[in-house]
C-alpha positions in Angstrom: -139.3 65.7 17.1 -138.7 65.7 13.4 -136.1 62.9 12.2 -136.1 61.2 15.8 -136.6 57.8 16.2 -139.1 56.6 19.0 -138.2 52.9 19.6 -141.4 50.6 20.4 -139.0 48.6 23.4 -138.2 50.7 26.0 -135.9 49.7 29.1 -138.7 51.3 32.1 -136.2 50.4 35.2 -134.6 48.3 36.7 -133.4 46.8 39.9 -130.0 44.9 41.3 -131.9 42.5 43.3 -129.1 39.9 44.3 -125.4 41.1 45.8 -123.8 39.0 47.8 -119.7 39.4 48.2 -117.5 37.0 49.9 -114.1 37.6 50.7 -110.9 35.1 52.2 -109.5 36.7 55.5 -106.2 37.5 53.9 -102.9 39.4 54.7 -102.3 40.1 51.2 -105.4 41.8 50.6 -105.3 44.1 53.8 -101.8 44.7 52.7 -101.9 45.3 49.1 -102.6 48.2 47.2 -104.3 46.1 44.5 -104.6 42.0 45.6 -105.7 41.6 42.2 -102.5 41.6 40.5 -102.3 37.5 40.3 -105.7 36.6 40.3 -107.8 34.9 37.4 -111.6 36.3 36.8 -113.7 33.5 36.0 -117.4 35.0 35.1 -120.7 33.0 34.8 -124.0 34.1 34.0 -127.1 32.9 33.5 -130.3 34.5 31.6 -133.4 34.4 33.8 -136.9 33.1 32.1 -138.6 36.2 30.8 -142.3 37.3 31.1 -144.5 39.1 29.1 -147.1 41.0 31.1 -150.4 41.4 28.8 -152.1 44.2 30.9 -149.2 45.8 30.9 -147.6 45.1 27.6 -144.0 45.0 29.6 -141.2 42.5 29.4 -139.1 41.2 32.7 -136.1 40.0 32.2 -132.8 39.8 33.6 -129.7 37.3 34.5 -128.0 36.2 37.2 -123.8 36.7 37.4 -121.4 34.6 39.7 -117.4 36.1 39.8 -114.8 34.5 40.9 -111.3 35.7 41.5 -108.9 32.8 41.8 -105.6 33.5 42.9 -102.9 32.6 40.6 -99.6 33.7 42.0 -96.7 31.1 42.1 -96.5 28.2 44.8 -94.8 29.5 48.0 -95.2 33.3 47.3 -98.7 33.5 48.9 -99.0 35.7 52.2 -100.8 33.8 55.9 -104.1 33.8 55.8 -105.8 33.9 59.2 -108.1 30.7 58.1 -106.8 27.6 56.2 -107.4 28.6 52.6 -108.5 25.7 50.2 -106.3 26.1 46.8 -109.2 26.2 44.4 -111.3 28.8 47.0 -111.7 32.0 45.2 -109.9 35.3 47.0 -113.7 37.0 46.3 -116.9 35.8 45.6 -119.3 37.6 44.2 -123.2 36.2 43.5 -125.4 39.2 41.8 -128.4 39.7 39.8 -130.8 42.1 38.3 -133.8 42.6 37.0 -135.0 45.3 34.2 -138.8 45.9 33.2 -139.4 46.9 29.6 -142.4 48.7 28.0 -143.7 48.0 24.2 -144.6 51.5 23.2 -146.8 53.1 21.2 -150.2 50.8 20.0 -148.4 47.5 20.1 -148.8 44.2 21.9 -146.6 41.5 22.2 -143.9 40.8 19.4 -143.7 38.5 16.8 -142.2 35.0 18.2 -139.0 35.6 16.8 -138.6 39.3 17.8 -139.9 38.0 20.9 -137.2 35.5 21.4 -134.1 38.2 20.2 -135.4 40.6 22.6 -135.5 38.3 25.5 -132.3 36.4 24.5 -130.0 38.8 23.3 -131.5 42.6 24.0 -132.4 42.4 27.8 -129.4 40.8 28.6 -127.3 43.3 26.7 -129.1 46.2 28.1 -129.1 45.1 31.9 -125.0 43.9 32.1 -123.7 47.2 31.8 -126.0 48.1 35.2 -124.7 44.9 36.7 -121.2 45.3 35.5 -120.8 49.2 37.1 -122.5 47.8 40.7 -120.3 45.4 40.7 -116.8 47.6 40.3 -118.5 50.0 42.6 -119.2 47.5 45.1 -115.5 46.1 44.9 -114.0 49.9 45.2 -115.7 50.6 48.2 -115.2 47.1 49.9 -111.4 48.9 50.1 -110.0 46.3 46.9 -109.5 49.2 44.4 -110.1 50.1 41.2 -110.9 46.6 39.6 -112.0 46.4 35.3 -114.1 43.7 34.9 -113.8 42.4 31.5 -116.2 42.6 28.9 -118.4 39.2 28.1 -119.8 38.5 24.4 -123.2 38.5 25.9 -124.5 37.5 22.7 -122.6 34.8 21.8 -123.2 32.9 25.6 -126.7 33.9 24.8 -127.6 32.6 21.8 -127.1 28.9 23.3 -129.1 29.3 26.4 -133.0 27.9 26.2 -135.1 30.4 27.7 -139.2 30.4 27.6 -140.9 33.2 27.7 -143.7 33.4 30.4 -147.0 34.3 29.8 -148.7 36.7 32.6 -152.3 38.7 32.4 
C-alpha cells in the first residue's frame, strides 16, 4: 500500500497463561450489587526475562500481575463472613500472567542492544497489559462481582526500573 507503514516488530499472539482468582466467603459480596464500593486496588507486576529466538527472529515476552482488593470500609460496618477474615486478607485475589510472541519483520535480525532493551522493557509490556487488563474485568464480571474498571498503570514508568536480561535461544 502506498503511504503505509509496515512496522519491522510485530505482536504474532499471545497467550494468558496464569489466572488464578481467590475470593473471601462473604455476605457482603453475595449481597451487594457492587462489593467494590470500599475496597482499595493495590496492583503489582512484574516483567518476565525476554528471549530472542534466532531461527525464528521472534521475541517472548510478557509479565506477571497480582491484584488485590483490600477492603476499606469503616470499623464495625463490615457484614459476617462465614470464615474468620484476617483484617489485612484481600476481599479478591487475583494472580495472572501472559505471554506475547513477537516477529522482526522484513530482512532483519535481532535489534540493536538498545532497541533491544526498549522493546523488551517498555514495548512488550505495553502491548500485552491491555490483553491482561480486559481478561481480568472479564473474569471479575462473570465470577458475578460486576462491572469492575481497573485502573490504568504507568507501565513505563515501573518499567524503566526493573533489570531484565534478554535470553539468548537458537
Amino acid at each position: 500500500m502506498a503511504g503505509s507503514i509496515v512496522s519491522s516488530f510485530q505482536l504474532q499472539s499471545y497467550k494468558i497463561d496464569n489466572f488464578r482468582l481467590d475470593s473471601v466467603p462473604n455476605l457482603q459480596m453475595l449481597v451487594s450489587g457492587s462489593p467494590f464500593d470500599d475496597v482499595e486496588w493495590q496492583i503489582q507486576f512484574k516483567l518476565r526475562d525476554p528471549a530472542f529466538f534466532t531461527n525464528d527472529k521472534a521475541y517472548v515476552g510478557g509479565l506477571d500481575l497480582r491484584i488485590r482488593a483490600i477492603n476499606c470500609a469503616e470499623e464495625g460496618s463490615e457484614v459476617e463472613t462465614t470464615e474468620p477474615v484476617e483484617s489485612d486478607e484481600p476481599l479478591v485475589s487475583i494472580q495472572a500472567g501472559i505471554s506475547g510472541l513477537f516477529r522482526v519483520g522484513g530482512d532483519g535480525d535481532r535489534f540493536d542492544e538498545e532497541s533491544e532493551q526498549r522493546l523488551a522493557k517498555l514495548q512488550i509490556p505495553a502491548l500485552l497489559f491491555p490483553y491482561l487488563r480486559a481478561a481480568v474485568t472479564s473474569m471479575l464480571a462473570n465470577a458475578g462481582f460486576g462491572s469492575v474498571m481497573l485502573p490504568l498503570i504507568n507501565l513505563h514508568a515501573a518499567a524503566s526500573k526493573e533489570d531484565i536480561e534478554i535470553q539468548i535461544f537458537d
